[in-house]
LOKOL-622372 format. One record per residue (C-alpha): residue in three letters; z, y, x. Coordinates in Angstrom, 2 decimals. Layout:
<ALA; <Z; Y; X>>,
...
! end
This chain:
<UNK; <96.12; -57.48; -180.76>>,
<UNK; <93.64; -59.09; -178.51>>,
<UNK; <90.75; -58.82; -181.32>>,
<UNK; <91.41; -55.22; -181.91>>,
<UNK; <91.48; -54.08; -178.03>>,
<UNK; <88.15; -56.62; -178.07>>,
<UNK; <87.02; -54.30; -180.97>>,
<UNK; <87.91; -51.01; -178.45>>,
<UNK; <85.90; -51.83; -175.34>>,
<UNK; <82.62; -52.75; -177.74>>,
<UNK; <82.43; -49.65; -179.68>>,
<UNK; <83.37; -47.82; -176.01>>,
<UNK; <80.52; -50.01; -174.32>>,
<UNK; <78.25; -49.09; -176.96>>,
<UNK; <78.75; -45.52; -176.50>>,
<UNK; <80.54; -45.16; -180.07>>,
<UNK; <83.20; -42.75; -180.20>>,
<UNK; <86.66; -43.08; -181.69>>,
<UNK; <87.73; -40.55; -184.31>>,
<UNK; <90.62; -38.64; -182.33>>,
<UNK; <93.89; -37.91; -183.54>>,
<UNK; <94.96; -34.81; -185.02>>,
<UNK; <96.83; -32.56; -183.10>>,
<UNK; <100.32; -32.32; -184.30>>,
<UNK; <102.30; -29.13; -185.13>>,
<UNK; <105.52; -27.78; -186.38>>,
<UNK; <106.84; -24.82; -188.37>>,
<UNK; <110.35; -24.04; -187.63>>,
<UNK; <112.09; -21.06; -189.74>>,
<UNK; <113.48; -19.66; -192.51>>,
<UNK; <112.41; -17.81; -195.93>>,
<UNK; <109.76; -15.74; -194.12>>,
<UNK; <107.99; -18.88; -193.06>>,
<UNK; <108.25; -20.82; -196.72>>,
<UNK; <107.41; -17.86; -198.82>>,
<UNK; <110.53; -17.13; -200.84>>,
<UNK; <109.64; -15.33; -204.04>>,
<UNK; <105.77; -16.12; -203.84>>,
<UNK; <103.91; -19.03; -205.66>>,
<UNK; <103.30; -19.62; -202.11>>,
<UNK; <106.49; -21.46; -201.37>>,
<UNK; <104.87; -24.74; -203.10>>,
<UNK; <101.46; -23.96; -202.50>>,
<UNK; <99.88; -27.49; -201.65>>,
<UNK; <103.00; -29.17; -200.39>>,
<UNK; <100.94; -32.43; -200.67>>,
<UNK; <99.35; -31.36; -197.55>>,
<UNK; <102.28; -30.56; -195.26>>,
<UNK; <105.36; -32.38; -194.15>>,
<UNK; <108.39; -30.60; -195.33>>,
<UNK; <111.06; -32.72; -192.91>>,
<UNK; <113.80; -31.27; -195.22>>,
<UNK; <112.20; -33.20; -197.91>>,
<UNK; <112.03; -29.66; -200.40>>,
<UNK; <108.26; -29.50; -201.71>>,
<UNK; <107.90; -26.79; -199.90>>,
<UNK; <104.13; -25.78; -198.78>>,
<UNK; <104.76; -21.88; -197.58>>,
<UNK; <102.71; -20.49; -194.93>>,
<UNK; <102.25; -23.83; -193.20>>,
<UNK; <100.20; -25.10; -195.90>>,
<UNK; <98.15; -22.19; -196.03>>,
<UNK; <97.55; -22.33; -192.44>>,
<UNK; <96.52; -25.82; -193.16>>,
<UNK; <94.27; -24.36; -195.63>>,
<UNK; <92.34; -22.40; -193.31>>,
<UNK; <92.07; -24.49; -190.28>>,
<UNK; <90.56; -27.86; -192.95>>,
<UNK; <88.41; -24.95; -193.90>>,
<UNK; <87.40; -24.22; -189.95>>,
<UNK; <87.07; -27.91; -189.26>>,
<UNK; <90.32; -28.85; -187.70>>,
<UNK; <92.70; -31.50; -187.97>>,
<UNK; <95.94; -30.11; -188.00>>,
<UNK; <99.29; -32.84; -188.85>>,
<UNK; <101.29; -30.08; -190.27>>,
<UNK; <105.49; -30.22; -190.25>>,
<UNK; <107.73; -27.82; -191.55>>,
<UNK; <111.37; -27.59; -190.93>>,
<UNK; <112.93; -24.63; -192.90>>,
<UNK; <116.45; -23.39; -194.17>>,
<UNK; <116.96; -20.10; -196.13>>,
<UNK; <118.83; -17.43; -194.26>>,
<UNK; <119.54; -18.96; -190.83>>,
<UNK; <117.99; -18.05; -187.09>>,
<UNK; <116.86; -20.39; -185.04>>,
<UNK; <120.52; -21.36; -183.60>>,
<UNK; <121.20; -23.15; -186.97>>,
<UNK; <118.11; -25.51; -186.65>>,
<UNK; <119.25; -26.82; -182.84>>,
<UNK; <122.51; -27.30; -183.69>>,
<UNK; <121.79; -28.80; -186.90>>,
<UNK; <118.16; -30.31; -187.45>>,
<UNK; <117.82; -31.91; -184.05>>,
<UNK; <117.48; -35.14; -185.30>>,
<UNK; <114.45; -34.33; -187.23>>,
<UNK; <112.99; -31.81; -184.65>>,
<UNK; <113.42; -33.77; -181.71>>,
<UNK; <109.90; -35.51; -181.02>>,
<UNK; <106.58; -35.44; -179.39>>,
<UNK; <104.13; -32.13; -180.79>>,
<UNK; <101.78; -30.61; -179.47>>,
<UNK; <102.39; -26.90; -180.82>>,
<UNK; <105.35; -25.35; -182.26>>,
<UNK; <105.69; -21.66; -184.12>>,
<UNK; <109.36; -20.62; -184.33>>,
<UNK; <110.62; -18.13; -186.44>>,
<UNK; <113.82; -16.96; -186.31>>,
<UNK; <116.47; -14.42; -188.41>>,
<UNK; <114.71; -11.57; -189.65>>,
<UNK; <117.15; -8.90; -187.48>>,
<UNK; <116.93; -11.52; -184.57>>,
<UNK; <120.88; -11.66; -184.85>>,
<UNK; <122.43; -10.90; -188.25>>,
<UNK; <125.64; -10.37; -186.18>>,
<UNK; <124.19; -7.71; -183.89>>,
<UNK; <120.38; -6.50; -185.56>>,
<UNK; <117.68; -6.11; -182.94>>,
<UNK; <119.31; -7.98; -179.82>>,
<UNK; <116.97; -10.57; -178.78>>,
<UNK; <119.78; -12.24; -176.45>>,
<UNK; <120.22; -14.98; -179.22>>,
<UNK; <116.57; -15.53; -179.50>>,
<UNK; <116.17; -15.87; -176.56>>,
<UNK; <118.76; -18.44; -175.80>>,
<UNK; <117.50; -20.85; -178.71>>,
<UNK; <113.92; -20.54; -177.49>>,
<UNK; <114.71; -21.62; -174.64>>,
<UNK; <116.61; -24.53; -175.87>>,
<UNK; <113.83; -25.75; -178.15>>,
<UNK; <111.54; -25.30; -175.43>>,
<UNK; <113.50; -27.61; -173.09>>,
<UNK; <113.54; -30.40; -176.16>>,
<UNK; <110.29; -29.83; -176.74>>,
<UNK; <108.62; -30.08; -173.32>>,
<UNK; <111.24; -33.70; -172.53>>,
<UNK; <108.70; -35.10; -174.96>>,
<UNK; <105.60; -33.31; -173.92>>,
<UNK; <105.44; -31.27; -171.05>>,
<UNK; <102.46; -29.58; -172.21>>,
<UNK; <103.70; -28.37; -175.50>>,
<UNK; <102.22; -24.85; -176.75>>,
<UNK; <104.97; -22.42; -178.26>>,
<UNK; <104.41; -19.54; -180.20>>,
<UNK; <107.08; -17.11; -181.80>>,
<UNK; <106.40; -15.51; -185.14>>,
<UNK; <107.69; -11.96; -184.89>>,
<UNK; <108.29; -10.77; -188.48>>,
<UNK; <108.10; -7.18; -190.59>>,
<UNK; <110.48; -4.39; -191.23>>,
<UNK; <112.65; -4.82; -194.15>>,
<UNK; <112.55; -1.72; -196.63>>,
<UNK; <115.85; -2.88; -197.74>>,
<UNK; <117.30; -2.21; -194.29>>,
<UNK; <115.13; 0.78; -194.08>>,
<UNK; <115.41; 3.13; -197.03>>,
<UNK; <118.76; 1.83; -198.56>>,
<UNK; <121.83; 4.03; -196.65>>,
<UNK; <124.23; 2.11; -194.06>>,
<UNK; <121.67; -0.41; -192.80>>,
<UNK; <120.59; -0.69; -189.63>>,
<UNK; <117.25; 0.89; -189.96>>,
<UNK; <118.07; 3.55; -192.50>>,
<UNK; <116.31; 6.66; -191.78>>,
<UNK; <114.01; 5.35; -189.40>>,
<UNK; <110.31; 4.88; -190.31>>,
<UNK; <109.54; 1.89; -192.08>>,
<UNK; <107.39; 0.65; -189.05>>,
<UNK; <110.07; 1.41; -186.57>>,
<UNK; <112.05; -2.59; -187.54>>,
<UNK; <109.00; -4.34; -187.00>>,
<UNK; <108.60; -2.30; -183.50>>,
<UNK; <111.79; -3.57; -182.35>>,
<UNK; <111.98; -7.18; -184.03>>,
<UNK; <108.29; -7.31; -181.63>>,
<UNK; <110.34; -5.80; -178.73>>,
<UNK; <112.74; -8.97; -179.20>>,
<UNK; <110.08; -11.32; -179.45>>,
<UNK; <108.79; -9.83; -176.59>>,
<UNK; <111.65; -10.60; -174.89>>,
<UNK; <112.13; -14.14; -175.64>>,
<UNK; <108.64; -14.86; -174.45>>,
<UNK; <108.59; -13.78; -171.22>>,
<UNK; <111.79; -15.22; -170.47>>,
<UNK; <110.50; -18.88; -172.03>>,
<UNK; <107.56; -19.86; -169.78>>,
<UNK; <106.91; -22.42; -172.56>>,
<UNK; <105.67; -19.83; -174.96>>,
<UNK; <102.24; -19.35; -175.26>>,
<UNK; <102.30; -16.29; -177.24>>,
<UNK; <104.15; -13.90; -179.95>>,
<UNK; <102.48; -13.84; -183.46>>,
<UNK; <102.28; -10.33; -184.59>>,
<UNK; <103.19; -10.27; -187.90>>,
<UNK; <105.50; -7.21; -188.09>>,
<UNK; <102.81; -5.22; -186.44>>,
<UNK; <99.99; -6.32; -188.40>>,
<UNK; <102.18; -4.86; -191.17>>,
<UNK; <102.65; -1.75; -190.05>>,
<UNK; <98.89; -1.66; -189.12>>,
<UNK; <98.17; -2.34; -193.21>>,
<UNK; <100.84; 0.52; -193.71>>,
<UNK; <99.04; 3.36; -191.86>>,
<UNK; <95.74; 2.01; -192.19>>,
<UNK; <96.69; 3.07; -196.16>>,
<UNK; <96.08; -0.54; -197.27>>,
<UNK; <99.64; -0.90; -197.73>>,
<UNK; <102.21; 1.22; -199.53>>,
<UNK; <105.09; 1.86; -197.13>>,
<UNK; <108.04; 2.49; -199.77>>,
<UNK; <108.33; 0.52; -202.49>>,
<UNK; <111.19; 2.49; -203.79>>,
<UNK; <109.60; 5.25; -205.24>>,
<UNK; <106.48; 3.03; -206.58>>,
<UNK; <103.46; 1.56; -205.53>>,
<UNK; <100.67; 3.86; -205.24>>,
<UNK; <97.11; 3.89; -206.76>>,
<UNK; <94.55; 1.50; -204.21>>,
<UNK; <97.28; 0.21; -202.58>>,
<UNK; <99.02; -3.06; -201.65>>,
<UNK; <102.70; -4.48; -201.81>>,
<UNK; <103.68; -6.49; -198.78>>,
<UNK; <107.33; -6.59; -200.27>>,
<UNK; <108.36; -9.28; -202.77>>,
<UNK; <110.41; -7.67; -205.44>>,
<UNK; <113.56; -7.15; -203.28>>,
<UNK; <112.00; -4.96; -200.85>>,
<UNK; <113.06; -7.88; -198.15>>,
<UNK; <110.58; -11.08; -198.57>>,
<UNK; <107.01; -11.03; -198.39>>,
<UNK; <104.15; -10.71; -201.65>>,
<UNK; <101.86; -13.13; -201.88>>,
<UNK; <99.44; -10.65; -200.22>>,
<UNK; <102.46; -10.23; -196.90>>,
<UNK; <102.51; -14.36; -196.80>>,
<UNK; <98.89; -14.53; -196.56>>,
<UNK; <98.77; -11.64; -193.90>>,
<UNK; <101.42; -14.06; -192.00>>,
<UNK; <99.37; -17.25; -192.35>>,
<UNK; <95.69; -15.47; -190.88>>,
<UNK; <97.97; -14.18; -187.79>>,
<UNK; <99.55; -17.55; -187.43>>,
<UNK; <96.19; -19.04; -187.69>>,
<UNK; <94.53; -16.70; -185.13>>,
<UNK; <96.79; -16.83; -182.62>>,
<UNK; <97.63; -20.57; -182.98>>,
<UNK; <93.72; -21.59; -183.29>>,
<UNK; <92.12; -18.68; -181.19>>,
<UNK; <89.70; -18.40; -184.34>>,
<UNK; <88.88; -15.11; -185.68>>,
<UNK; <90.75; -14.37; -189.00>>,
<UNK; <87.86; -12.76; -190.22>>,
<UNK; <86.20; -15.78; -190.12>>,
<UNK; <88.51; -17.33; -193.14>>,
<UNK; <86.26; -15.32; -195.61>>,
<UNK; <86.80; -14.03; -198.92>>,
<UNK; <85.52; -17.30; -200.51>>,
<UNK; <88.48; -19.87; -199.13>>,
<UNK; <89.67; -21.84; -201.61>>,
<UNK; <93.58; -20.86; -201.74>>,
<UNK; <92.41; -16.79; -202.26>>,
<UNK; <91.36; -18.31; -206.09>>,
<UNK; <94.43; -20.15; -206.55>>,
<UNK; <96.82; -17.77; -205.58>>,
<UNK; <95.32; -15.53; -207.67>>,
<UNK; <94.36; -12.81; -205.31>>,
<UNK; <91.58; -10.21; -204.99>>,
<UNK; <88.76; -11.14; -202.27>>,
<UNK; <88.24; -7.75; -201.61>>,
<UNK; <91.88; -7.00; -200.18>>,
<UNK; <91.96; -10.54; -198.30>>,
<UNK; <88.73; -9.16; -196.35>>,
<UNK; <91.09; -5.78; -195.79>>,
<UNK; <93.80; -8.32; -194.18>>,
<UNK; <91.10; -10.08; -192.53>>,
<UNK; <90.21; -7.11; -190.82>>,
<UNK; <93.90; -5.88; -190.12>>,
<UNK; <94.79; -9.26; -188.74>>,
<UNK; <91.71; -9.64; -186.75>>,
<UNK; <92.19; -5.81; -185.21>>,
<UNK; <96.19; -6.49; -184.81>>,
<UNK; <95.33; -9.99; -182.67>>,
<UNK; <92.33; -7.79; -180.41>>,
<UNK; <95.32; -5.01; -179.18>>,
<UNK; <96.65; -4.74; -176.38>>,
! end
């Protein structure tokens, strides 16, 4: 001990600086964040902690991805369960949640409450509650909130809770929630616009905004193939809002030429589309 804090002072003395840790942060959620139904869901899960111990890489890994790719050191935790909010992981994962980070990103159910769709009064509560956990073991802990998209499922099928609305109107009000929760939290930093961002690719005519009656010519599928999870092309939008808001890097700057774009299998020319919808959805308002 006494040789290595020896060690220390030289190298300080000398003017030689230590390589600094790497800030730590966690992914809390549910199939939006691990990318159900997209070869994103084990997408480099060597390079992410999945604390459930599942292989899972999801959009964690691919924010991973792009922050190696910016130059910074991100420790990268996951803790997700299919299906749940963000009551289920306090009451049940504190044990592996309950530690020092330095950032969090929370997602929660993707109706808020799947008892009572777009009341944020459950969010709320459980952000709060992670917040106080999280700020007993570092009081300077940054929070965000990952606000997801409108289901077409719950849009377009009859008897849902959206059904007849416009397809962007679920996202509006799962962002409402979020909205919410965060000024209610003084813990969290900001809301991730995911939802948004969608319905920015929808009537920008990137994205096709009924995958019911087909996909049409030019255009994207954020849907996964039960009109309720992401594509590949909806987890990636996810992962360059997560990483601008997070990192405070423009999305634009990931490129067209990051490495996970060829191994996902996905066309450069629509990534610099998202690039551009993410980058314009994280300059609003």
């Amino acid at each position: 001990m006494r040789l290595k804090l020896a060690a220390v002072i030289a190298l300080t003395i000398l003017g030689v600086s230590l390589p600094a840790s790497a800030k730590t942060i966690l992914f809390v959620g549910n199939s939006f964040t691990y990318g159900e139904l997209s070869p994103v869901m084990h997408f480099r899960s060597q390079t992410v902690t999945d604390l459930n111990g599942g292989g899972v890489g999801g959009v964690p890994a691919l924010f991973k991805a792009f922050a190696t790719q910016a130059g910074l050191d991100y420790d990268v935790s996951l803790e997700t369960v299919p299906g749940v909010g963000l009551d289920y992981h306090f009451a049940n994962k504190r044990a592996l949640l309950d530690r020092k980070w330095d950032e969090a990103v929370l997602q929660s159910f993707s109706t808020l409450d799947a008892a009572r769709p777009g009341d944020p009064a459950l969010l709320t509560k459980f952000t709060d509650a992670f917040s106080g956990m999280f700020r007993k073991q570092n009081p300077n802990v940054r929070i965000f909130l990952t606000a997801t998209w409108s289901r077409a499922d719950l849009t377009y099928q009859g008897g849902a809770p959206w059904s007849g609305k416009p397809v962007q109107q679920m996202g509006k009000d799962i962002a409402a929630g979020y909205r919410v929760a965060a000024q209610k939290v003084p813990a969290v930093a900001a809301v991730v616009p995911v939802g948004l961002a969608w319905n920015r690719a929808i009537d920008s005519g990137l994205a096709d905004p009924n995958p019911y009656d087909g996909i049409a010519p030019g255009k994207i599928d954020l849907w996964a193939s039960d009109n309720y999870h992401a594509s590949t092309y909806g987890y990636y939008l996810e992962a360059l809002l997560v990483f601008g808001r997070v990192t405070g890097r423009d999305p634009l700057s990931v490129g067209d030429k990051e490495s996970s774009i060829r191994e996902l299998s996905l066309d450069p020319a629509i990534i610099r589309k998202l690039e551009q919808i993410a980058h314009d959805e994280l300059a609003a308002p």
